[in-house]
N, C-alpha and C positions, 0 to 999 in steps of 0.2 A: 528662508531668512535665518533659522537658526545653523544654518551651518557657513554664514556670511563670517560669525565673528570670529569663531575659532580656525576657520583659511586665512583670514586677514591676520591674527595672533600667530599663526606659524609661516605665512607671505613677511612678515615683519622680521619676524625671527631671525628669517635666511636672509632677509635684506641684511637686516645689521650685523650677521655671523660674517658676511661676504663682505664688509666695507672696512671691519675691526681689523686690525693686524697687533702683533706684539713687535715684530720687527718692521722698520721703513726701511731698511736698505738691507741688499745680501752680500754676502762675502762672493766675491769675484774672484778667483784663482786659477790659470790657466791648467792644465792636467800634465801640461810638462815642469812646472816646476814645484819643487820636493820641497826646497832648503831655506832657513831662512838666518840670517846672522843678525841681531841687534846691540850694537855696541851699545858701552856706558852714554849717557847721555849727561855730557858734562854742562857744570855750571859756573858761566863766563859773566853771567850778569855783576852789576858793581853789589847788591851787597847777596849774600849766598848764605841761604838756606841750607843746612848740613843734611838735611832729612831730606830733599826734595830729588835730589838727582840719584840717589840708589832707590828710593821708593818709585821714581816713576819708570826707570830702565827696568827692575822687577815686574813690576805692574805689567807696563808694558810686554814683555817678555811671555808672562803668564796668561794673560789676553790672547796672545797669537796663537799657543801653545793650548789652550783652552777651547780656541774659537774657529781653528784654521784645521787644517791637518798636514802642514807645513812641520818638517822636523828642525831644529835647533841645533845648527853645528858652529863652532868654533872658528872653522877654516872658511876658506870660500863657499858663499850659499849665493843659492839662483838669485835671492833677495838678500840685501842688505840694508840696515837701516841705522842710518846716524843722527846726531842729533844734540843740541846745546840752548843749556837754558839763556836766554840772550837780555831779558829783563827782568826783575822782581822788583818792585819800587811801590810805594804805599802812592794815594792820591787821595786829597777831599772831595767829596760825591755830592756833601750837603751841610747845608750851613743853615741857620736859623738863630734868628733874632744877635746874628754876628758869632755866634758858635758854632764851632765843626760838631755837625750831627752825625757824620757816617763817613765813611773813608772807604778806598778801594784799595783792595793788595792784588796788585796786577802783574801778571805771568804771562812771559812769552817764551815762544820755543821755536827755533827753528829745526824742520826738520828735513834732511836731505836722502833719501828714498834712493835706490839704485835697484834695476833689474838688468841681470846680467845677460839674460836669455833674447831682452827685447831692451835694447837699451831708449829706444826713441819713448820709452814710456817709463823714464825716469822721472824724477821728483823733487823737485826743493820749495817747502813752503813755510811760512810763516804761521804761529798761530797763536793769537790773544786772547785771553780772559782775564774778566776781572770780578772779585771776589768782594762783597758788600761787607764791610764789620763796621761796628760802632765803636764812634768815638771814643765813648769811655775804656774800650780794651786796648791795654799796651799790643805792639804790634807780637809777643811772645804768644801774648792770649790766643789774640786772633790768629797766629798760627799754628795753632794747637788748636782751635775751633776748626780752622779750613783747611789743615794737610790734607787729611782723608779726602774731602770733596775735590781740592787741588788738583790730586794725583788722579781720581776716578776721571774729572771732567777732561782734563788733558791726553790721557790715556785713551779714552774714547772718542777723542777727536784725531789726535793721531791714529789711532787705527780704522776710523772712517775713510779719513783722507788719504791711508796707502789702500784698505783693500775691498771700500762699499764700490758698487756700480750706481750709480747717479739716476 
C-alpha cells in the first residue's frame, strides 16, 4: 500500500508529460525544396496603416528564416509568397446604455502561396482578425496599443496556413 501512491504520483506524471505539447502543429517541408521568396506585402486596404505592411513582410520573413530551414533568395525560390493587406476598418463590438463601449480594428490579408516544385499544392487565402480596443482610445492609440499584437497574430497565422501539417 505504501508504494500505491508514489507509482500513481509518477503513473501521473507521464500521463500528463505525454498529453502536454509546446507546439500543435509542425513545420511540413518537403527535402527537395531549399528556397523561399517573400515579397512585400502590400497595402491596398482604403485607409493604410504606414507601419503595418513593412512590419509584417519583416516579421514575416524572420519567421520563416528563424523557423524553417528554407534559405531566402531574391530570384526565383522553390516557394513564393505574396500577399496584400485588403481590409483595415474600425467596427462597434459594444454598446451600453447607447454608448459605444468597445470597437474592433479589423485586418485582412490575403495571401497567395506558390510552390514551384508542386504546383497542385499552391495557395490563395483569406485571413481576418479582429482586434478588441475601447472606446475611449482614438484609433492612433489603439494602434500603437495593437501593432505589435497585429503583426505577431497575422504572421502566425500566415505561416501556419503555408507550412503546419493539419
Amino acid at each position: 500500500m505504501k508504494y500505491c501512491l508514489p507509482a500513481f504520483l509518477i503513473f501521473a506524471a507521464i500521463s500528463i508529460q505525454g498529453t502536454c505539447r509546446l507546439s500543435t502543429k509542425d513545420v511540413s517541408i518537403p527535402p527537395e525544396v531549399k528556397t523561399v521568396k517573400v515579397n512585400y506585402i502590400e497595402n491596398r486596404a482604403r485607409y493604410i496603416n504606414p507601419q503595418l505592411s513593412p512590419r509584417l513582410t519583416d516579421k514575416l520573413r524572420q519567421k520563416i528564416v528563424n523557423q524553417t530551414r528554407l534559405s531566402q533568395i531574391s530570384g526565383d525560390a522553390d516557394y513564393e509568397i505574396s500577399g496584400q493587406i485588403t481590409d483595415y476598418s474600425v467596427s462597434t463590438s459594444g454598446i451600453s446604455n447607447q454608448q459605444v463601449t468597445s470597437n474592433n480594428l479589423n485586418v485582412s490579408v490575403k495571401i497567395d502561396f506558390r510552390n514551384r516544385l508542386d504546383e497542385k499544392k499552391n495557395l490563395t487565402t483569406s485571413i481576418t482578425r479582429n482586434f478588441p480596443f475601447s472606446s475611449s482610445l482614438s484609433l492612433s492609440q489603439a494602434e500603437t496599443q495593437l501593432n505589435e499584437q497585429i503583426v505577431s497574430n497575422l504572421t502566425d497565422e500566415i505561416f501556419n496556413k503555408i507550412f503546419s501539417t493539419w
